[in-house]
N, CA, C and O atoms as a GROMACS GRO file, in nm:
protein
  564
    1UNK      N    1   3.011  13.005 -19.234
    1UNK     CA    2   3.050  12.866 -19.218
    1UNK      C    3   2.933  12.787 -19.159
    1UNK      O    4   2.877  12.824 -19.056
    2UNK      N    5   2.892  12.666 -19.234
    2UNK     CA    6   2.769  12.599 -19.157
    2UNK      C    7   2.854  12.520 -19.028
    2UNK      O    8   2.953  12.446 -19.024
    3UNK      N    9   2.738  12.591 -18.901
    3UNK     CA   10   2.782  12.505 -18.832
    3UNK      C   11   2.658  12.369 -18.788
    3UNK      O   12   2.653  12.344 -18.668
    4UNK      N   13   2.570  12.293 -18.875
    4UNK     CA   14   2.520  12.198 -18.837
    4UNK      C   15   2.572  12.064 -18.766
    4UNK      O   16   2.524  11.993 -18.678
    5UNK      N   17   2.705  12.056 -18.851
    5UNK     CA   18   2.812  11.988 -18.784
    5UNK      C   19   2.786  11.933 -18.601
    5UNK      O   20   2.784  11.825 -18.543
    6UNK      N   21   2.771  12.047 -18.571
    6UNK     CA   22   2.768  12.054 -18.415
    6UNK      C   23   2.664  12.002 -18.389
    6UNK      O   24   2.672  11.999 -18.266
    7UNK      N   25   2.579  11.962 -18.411
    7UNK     CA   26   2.451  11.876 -18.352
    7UNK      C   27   2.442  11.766 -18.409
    7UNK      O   28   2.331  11.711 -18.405
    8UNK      N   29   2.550  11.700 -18.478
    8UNK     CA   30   2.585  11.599 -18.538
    8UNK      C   31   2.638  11.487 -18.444
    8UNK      O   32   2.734  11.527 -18.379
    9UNK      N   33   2.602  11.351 -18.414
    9UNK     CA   34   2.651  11.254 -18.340
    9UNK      C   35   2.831  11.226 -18.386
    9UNK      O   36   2.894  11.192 -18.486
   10UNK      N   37   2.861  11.266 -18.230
   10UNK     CA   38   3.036  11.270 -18.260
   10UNK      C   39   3.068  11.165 -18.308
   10UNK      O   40   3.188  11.190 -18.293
   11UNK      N   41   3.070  11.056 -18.359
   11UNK     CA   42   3.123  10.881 -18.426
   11UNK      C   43   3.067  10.933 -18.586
   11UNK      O   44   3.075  10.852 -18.679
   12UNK      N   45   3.010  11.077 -18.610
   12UNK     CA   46   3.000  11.017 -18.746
   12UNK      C   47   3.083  11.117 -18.856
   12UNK      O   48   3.145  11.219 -18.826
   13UNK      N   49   3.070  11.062 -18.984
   13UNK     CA   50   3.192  11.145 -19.095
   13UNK      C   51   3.199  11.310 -19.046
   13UNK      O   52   3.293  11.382 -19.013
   14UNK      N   53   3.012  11.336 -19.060
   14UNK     CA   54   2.986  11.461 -19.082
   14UNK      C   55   3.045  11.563 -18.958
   14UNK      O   56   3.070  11.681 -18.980
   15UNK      N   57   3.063  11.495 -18.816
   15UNK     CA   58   3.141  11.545 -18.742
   15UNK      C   59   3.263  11.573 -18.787
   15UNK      O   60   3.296  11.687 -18.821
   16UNK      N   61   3.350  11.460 -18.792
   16UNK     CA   62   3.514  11.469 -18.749
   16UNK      C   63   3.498  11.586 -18.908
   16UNK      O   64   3.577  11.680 -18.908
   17UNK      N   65   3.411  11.576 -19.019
   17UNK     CA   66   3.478  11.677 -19.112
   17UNK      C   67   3.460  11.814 -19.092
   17UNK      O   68   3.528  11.905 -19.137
   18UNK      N   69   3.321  11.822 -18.990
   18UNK     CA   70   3.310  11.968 -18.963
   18UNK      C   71   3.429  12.059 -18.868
   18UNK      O   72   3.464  12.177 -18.874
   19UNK      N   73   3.474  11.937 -18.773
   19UNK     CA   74   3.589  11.982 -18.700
   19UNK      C   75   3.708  12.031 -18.750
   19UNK      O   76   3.773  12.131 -18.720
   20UNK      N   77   3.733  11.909 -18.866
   20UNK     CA   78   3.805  11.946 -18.926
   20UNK      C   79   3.823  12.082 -19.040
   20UNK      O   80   3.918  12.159 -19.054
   21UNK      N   81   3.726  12.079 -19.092
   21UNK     CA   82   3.703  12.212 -19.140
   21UNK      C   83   3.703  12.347 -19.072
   21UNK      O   84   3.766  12.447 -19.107
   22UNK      N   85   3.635  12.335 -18.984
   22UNK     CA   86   3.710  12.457 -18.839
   22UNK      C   87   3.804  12.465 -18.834
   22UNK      O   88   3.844  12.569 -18.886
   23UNK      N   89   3.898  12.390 -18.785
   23UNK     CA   90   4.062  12.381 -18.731
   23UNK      C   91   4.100  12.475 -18.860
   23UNK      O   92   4.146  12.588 -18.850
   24UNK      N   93   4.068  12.399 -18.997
   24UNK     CA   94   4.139  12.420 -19.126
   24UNK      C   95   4.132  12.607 -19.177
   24UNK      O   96   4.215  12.681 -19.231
   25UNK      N   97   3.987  12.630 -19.127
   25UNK     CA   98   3.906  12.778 -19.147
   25UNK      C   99   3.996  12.851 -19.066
   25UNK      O  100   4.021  12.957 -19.125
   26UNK      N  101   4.072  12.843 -18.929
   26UNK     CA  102   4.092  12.897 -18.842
   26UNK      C  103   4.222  12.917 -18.914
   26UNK      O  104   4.268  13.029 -18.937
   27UNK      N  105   4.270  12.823 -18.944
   27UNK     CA  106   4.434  12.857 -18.979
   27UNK      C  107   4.464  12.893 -19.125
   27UNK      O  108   4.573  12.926 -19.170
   28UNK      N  109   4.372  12.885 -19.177
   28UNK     CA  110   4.395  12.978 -19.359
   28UNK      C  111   4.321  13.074 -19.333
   28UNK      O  112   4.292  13.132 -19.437
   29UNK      N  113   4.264  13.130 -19.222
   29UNK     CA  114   4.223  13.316 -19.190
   29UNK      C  115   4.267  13.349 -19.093
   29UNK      O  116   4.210  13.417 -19.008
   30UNK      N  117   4.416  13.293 -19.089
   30UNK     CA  118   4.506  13.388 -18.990
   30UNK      C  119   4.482  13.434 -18.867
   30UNK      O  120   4.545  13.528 -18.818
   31UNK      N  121   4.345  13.340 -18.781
   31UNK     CA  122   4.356  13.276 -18.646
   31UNK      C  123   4.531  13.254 -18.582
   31UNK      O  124   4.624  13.216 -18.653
   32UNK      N  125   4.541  13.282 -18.463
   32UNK     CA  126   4.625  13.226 -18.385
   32UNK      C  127   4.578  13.121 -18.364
   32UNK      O  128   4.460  13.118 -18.329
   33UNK      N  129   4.674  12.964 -18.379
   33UNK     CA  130   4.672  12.850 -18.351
   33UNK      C  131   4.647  12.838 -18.202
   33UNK      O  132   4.549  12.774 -18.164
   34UNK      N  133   4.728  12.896 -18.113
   34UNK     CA  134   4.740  12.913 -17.996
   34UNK      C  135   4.609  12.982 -17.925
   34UNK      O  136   4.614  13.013 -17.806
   35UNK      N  137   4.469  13.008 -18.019
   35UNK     CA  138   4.414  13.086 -17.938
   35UNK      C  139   4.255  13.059 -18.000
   35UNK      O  140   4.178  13.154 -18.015
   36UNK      N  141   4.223  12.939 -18.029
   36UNK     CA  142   4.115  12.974 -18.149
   36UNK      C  143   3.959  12.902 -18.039
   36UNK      O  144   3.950  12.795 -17.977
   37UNK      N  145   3.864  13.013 -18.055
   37UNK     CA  146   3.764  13.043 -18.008
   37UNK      C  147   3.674  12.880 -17.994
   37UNK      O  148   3.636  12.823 -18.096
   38UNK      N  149   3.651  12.826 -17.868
   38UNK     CA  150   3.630  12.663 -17.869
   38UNK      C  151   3.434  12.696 -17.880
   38UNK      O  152   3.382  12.783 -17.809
   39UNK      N  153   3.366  12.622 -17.965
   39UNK     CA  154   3.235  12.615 -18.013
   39UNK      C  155   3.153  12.537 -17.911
   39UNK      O  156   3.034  12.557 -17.888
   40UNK      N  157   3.234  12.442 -17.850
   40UNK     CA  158   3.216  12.340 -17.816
   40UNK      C  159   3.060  12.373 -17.709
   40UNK      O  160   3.038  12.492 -17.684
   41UNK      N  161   2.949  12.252 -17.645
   41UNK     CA  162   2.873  12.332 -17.574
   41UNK      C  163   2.882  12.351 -17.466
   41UNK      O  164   2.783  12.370 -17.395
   42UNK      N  165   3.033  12.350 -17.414
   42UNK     CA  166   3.064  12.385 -17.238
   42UNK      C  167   3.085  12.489 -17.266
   42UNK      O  168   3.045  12.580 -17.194
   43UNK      N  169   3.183  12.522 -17.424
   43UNK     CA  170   3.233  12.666 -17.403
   43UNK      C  171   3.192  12.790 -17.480
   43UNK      O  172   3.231  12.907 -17.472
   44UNK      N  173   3.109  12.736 -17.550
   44UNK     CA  174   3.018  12.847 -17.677
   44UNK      C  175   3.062  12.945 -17.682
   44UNK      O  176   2.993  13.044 -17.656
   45UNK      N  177   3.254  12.959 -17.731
   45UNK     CA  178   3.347  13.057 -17.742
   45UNK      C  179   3.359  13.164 -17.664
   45UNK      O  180   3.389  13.274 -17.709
   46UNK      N  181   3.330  13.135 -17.509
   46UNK     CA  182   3.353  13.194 -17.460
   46UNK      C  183   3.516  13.164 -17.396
   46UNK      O  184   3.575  13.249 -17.330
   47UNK      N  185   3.578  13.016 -17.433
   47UNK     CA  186   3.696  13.070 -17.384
   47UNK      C  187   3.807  12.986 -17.554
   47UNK      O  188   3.763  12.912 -17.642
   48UNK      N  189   3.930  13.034 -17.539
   48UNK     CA  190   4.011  13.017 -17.637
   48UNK      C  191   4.129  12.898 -17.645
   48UNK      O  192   4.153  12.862 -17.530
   49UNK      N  193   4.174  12.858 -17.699
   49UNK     CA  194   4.273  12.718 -17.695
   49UNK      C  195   4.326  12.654 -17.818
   49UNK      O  196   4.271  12.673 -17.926
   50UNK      N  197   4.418  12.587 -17.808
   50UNK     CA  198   4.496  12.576 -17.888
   50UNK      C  199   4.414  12.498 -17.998
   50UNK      O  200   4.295  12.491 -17.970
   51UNK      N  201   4.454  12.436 -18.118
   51UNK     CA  202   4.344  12.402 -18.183
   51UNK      C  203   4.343  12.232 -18.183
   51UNK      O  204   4.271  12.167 -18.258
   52UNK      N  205   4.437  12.173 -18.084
   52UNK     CA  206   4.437  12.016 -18.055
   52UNK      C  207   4.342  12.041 -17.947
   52UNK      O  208   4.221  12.022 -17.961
   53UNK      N  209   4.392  12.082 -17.843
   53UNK     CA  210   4.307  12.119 -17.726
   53UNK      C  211   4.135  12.131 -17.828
   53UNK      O  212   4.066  12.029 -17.824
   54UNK      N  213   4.086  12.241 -17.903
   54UNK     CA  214   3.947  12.258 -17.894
   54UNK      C  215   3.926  12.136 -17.998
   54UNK      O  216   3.807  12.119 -18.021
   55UNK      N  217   4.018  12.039 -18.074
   55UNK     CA  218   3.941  11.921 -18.127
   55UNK      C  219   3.891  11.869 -18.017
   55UNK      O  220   3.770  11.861 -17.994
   56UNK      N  221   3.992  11.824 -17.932
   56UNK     CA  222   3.962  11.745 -17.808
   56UNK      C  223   3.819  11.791 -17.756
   56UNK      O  224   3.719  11.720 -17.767
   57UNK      N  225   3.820  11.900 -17.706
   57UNK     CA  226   3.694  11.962 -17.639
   57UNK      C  227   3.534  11.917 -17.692
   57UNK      O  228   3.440  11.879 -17.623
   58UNK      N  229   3.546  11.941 -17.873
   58UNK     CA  230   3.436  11.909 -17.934
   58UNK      C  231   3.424  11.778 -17.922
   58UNK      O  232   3.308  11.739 -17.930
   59UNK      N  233   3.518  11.682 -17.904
   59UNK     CA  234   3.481  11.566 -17.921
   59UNK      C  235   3.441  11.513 -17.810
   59UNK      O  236   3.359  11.422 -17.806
   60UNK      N  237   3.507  11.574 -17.690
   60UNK     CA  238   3.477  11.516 -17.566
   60UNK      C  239   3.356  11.575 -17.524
   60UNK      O  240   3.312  11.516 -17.426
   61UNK      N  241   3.285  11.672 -17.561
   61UNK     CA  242   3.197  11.785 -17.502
   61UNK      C  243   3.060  11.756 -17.632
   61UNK      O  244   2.952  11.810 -17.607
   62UNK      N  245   3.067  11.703 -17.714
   62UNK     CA  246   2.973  11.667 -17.816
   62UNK      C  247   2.850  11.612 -17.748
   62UNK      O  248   2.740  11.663 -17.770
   63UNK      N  249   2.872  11.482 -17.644
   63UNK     CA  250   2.793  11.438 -17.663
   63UNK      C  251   2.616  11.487 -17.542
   63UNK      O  252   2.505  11.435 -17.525
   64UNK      N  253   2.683  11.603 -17.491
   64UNK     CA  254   2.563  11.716 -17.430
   64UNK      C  255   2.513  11.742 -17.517
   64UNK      O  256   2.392  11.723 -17.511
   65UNK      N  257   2.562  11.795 -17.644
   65UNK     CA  258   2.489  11.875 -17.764
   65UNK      C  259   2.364  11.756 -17.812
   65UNK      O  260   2.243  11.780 -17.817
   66UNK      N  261   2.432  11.620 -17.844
   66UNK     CA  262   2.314  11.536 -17.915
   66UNK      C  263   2.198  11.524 -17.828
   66UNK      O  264   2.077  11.532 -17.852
   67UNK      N  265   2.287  11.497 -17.688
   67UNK     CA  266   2.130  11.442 -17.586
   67UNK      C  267   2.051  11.567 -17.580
   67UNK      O  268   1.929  11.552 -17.575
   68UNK      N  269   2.091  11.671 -17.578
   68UNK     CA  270   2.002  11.795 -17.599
   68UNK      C  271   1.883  11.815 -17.666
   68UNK      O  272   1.775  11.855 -17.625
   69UNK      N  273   1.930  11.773 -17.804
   69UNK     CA  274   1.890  11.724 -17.944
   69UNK      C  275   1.765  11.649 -17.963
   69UNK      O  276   1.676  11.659 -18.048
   70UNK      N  277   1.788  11.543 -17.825
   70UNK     CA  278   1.678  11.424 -17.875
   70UNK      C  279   1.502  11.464 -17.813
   70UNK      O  280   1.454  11.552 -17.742
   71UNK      N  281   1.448  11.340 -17.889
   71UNK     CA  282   1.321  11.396 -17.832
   71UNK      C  283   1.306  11.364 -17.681
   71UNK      O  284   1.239  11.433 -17.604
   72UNK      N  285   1.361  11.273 -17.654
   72UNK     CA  286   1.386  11.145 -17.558
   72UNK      C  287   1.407  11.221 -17.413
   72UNK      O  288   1.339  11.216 -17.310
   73UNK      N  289   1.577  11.320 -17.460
   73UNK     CA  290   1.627  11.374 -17.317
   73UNK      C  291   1.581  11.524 -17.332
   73UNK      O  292   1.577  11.583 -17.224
   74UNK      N  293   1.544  11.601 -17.446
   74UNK     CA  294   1.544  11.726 -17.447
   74UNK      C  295   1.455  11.800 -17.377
   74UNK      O  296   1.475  11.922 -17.369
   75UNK      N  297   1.366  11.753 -17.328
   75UNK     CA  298   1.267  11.766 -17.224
   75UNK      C  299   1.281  11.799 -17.127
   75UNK      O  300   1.221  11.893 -17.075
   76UNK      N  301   1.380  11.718 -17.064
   76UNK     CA  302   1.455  11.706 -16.924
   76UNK      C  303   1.574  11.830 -16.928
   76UNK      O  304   1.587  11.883 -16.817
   77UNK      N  305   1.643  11.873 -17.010
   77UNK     CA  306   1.719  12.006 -17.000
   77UNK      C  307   1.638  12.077 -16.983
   77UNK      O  308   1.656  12.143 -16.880
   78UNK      N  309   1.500  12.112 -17.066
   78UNK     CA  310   1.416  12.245 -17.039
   78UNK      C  311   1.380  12.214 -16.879
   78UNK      O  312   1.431  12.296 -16.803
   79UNK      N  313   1.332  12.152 -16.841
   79UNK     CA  314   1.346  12.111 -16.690
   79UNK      C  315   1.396  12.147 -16.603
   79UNK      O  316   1.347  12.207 -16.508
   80UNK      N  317   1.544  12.105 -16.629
   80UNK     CA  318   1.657  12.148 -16.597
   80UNK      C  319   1.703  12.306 -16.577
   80UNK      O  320   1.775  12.337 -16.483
   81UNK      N  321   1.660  12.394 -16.663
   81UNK     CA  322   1.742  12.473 -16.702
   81UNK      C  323   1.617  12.533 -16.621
   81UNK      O  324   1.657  12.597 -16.524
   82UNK      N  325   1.464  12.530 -16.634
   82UNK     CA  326   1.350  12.596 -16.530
   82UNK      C  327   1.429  12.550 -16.339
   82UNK      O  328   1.418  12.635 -16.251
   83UNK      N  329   1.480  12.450 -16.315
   83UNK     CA  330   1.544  12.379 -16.202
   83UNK      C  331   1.626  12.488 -16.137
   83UNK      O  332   1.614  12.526 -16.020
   84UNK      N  333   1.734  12.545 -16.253
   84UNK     CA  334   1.846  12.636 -16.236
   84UNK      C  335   1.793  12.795 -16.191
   84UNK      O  336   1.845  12.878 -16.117
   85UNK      N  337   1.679  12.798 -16.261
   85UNK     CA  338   1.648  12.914 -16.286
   85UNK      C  339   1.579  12.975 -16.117
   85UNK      O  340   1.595  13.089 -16.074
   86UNK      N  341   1.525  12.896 -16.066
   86UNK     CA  342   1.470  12.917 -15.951
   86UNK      C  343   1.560  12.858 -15.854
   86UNK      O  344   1.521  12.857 -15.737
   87UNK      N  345   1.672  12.809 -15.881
   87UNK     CA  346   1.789  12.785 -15.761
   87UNK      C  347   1.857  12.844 -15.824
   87UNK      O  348   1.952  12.772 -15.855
   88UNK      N  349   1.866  12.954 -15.870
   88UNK     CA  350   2.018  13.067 -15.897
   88UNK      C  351   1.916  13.215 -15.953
   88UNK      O  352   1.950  13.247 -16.067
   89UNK      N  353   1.848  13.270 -15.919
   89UNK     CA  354   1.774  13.350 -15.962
   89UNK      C  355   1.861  13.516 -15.991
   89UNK      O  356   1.801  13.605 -16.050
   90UNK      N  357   1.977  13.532 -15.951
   90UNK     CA  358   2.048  13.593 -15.974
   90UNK      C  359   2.130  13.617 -16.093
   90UNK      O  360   2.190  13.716 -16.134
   91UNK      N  361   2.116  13.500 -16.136
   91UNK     CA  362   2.199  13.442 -16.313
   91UNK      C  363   2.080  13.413 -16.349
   91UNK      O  364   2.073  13.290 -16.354
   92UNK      N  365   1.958  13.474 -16.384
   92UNK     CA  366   1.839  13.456 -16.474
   92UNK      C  367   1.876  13.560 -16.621
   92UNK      O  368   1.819  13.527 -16.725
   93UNK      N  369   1.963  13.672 -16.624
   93UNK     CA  370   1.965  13.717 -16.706
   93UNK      C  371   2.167  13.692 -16.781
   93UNK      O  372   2.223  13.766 -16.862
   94UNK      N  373   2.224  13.568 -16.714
   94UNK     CA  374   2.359  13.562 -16.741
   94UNK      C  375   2.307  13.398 -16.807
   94UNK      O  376   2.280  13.300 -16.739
   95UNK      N  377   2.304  13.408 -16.951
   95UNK     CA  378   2.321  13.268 -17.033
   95UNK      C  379   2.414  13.213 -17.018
   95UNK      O  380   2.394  13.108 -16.957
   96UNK      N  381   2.521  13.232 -17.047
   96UNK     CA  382   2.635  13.178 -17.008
   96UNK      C  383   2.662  13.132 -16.951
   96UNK      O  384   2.706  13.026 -16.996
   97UNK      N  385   2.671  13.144 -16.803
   97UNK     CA  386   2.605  13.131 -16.651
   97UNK      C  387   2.594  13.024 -16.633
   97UNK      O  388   2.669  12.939 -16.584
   98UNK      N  389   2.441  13.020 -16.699
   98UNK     CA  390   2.337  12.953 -16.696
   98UNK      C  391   2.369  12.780 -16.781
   98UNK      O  392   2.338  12.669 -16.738
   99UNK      N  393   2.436  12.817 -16.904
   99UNK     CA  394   2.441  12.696 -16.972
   99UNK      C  395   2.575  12.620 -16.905
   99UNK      O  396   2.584  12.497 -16.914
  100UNK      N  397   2.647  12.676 -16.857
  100UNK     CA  398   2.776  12.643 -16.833
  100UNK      C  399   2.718  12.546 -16.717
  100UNK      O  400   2.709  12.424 -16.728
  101UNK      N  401   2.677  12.631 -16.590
  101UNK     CA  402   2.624  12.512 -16.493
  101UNK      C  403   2.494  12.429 -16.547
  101UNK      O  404   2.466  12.347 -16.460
  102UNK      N  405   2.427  12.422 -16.630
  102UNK     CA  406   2.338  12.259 -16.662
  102UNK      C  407   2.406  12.257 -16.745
  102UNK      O  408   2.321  12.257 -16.834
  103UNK      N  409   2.561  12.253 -16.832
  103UNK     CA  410   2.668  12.147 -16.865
  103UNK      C  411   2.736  12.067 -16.774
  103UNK      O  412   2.774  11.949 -16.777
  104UNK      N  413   2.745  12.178 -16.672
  104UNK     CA  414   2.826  12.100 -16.530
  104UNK      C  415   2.746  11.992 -16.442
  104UNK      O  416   2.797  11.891 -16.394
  105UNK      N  417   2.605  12.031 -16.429
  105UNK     CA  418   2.527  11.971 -16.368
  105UNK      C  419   2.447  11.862 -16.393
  105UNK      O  420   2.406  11.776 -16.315
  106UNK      N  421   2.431  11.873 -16.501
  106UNK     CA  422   2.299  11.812 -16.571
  106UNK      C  423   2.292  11.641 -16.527
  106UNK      O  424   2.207  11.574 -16.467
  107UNK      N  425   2.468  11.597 -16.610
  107UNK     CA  426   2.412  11.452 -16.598
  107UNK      C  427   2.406  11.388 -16.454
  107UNK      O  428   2.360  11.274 -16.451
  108UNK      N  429   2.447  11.451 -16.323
  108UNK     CA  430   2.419  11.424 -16.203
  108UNK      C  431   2.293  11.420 -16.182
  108UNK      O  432   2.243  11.312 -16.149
  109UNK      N  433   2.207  11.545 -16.198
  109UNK     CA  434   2.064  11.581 -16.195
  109UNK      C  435   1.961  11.500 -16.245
  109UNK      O  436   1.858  11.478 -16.183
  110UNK      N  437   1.989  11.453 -16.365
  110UNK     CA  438   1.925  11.396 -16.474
  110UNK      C  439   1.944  11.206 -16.384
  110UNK      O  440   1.838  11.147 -16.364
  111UNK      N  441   2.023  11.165 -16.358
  111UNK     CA  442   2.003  11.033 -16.292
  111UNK      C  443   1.953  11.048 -16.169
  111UNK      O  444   1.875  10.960 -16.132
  112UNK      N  445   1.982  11.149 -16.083
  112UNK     CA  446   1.857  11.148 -15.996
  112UNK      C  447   1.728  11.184 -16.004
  112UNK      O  448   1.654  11.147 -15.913
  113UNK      N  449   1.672  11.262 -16.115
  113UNK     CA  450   1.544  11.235 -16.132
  113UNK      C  451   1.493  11.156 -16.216
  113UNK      O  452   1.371  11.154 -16.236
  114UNK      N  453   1.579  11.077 -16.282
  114UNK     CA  454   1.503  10.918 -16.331
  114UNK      C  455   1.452  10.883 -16.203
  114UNK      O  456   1.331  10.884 -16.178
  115UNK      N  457   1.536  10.854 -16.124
  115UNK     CA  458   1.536  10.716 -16.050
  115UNK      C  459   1.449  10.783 -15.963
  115UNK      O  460   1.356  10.714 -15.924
  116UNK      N  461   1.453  10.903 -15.921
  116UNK     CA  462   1.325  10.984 -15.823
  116UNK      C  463   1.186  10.961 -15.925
  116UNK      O  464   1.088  10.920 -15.863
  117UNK      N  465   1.168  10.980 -16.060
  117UNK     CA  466   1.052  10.970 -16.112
  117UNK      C  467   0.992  10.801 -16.127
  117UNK      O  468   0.876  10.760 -16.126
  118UNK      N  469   1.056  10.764 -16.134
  118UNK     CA  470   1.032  10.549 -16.092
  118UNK      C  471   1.053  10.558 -15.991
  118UNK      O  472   1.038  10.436 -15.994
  119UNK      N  473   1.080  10.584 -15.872
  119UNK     CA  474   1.029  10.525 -15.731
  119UNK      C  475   0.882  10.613 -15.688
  119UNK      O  476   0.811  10.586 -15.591
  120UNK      N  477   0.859  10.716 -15.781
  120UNK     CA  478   0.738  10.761 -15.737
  120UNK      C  479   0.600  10.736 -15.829
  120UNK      O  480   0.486  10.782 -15.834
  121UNK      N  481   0.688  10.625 -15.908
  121UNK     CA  482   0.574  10.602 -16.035
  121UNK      C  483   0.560  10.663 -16.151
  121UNK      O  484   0.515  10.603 -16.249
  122UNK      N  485   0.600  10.798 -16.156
  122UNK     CA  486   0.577  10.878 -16.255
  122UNK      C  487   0.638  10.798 -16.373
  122UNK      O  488   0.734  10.722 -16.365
  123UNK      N  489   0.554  10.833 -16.505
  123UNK     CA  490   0.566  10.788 -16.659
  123UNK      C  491   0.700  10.836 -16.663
  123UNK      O  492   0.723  10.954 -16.635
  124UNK      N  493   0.816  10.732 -16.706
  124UNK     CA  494   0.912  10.750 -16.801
  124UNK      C  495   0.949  10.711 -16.903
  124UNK      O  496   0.954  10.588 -16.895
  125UNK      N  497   0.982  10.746 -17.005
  125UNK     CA  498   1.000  10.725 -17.121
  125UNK      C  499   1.057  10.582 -17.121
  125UNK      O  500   1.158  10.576 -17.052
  126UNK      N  501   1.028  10.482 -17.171
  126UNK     CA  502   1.087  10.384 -17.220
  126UNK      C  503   1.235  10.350 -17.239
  126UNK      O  504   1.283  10.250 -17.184
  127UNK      N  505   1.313  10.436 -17.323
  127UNK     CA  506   1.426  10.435 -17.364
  127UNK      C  507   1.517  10.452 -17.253
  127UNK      O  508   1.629  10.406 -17.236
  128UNK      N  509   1.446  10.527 -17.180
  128UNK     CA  510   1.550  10.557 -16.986
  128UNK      C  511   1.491  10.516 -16.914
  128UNK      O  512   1.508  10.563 -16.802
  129UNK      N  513   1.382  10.399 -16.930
  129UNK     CA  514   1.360  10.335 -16.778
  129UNK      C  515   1.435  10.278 -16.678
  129UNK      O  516   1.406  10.268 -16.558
  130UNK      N  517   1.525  10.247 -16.730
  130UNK     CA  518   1.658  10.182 -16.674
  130UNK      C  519   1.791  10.225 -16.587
  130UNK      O  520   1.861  10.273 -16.676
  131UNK      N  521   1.824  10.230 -16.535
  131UNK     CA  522   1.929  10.283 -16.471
  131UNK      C  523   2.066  10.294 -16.530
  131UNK      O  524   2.148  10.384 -16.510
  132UNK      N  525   2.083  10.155 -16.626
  132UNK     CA  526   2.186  10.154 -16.767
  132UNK      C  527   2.208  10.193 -16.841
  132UNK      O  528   2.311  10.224 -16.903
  133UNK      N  529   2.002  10.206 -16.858
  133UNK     CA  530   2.017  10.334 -17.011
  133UNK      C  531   2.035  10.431 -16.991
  133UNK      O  532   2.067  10.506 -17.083
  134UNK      N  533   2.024  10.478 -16.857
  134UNK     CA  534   2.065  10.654 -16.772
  134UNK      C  535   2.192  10.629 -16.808
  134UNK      O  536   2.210  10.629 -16.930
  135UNK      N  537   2.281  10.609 -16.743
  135UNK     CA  538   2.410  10.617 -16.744
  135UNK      C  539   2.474  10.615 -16.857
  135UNK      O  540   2.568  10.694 -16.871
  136UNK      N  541   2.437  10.520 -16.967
  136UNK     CA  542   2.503  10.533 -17.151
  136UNK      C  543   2.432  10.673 -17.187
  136UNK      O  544   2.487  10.768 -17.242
  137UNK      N  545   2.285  10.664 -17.142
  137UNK     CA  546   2.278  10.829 -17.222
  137UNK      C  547   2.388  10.945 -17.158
  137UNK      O  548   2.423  11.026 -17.244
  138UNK      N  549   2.448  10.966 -17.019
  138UNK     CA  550   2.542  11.069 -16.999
  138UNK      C  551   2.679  11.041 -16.985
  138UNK      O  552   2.778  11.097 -16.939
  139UNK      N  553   2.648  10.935 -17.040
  139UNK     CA  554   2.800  10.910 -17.010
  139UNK      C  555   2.891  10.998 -17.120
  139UNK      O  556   2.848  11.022 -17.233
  140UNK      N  557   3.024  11.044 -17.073
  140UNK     CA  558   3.061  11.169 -17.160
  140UNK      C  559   3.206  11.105 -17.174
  140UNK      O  560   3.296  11.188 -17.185
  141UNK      N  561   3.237  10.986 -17.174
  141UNK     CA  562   3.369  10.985 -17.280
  141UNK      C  563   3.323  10.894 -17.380
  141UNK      O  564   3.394  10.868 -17.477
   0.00000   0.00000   0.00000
């Protein structure tokens, strides 16, 4: 099953049809409705749910995957995820772990080091110089 879908900006066709095509895959191969494996990038099937529940999830949980994606923020996860790595050195070999907290963390992190990298001068990208444009890029509903 292609899943390109998933790095697809959630507002567009190619989303809602890939979702939909999941849901649809799950229940004409005799998936439990009640139990079907969520893709989403908080939960990268590691946990299971009903299949309204994991629309919901992808749609609500999508938009980590795009900013990931861009050239703009993707920088700042590898960052991020070097950030984690030396404040949790114990979960260096647990991915899961690992992605789950810079899903949990990130967009907190990520507006404080804008605003830490402009009060100290450091070059920021244009597109997030702003404190507005921080906040629309993480904002997650």
């Amino acid at each position: 099953m292609d899943k390109s879908w998933l790095k697809a900006d959630r507002r567009t066709k190619e989303f809602k049809r890939g979702v939909e095509d999941l849901l649809l895959f799950a229940s004409h191969n005799g998936f439990d409705e009640n139990k079907i494996s969520c893709p989403c990038i908080k939960c990268a099937h590691s946990k299971s749910w009903k299949a309204r529940a994991v629309k919901d999830h992808l749609f609500l949980n999508a938009h980590l995957c795009v900013l990931q994606n861009t050239t703009v923020v993707g920088p700042y996860f590898a960052e991020h995820m070097a950030f984690l790595l030396t404040r949790y050195p114990e979960h260096e070999n647990d991915e899961m772990w690992l992605k789950n907290k810079q899903n949990e963390t990130f967009p907190k992190w990520f507006k404080e080091k804008i605003a830490s990298d402009l009060v100290d001068g450091k070059e920021v990208p244009q597109e997030i110089s702003y404190k507005r444009d921080v906040d629309e890029l993480i904002q997650l509903s």
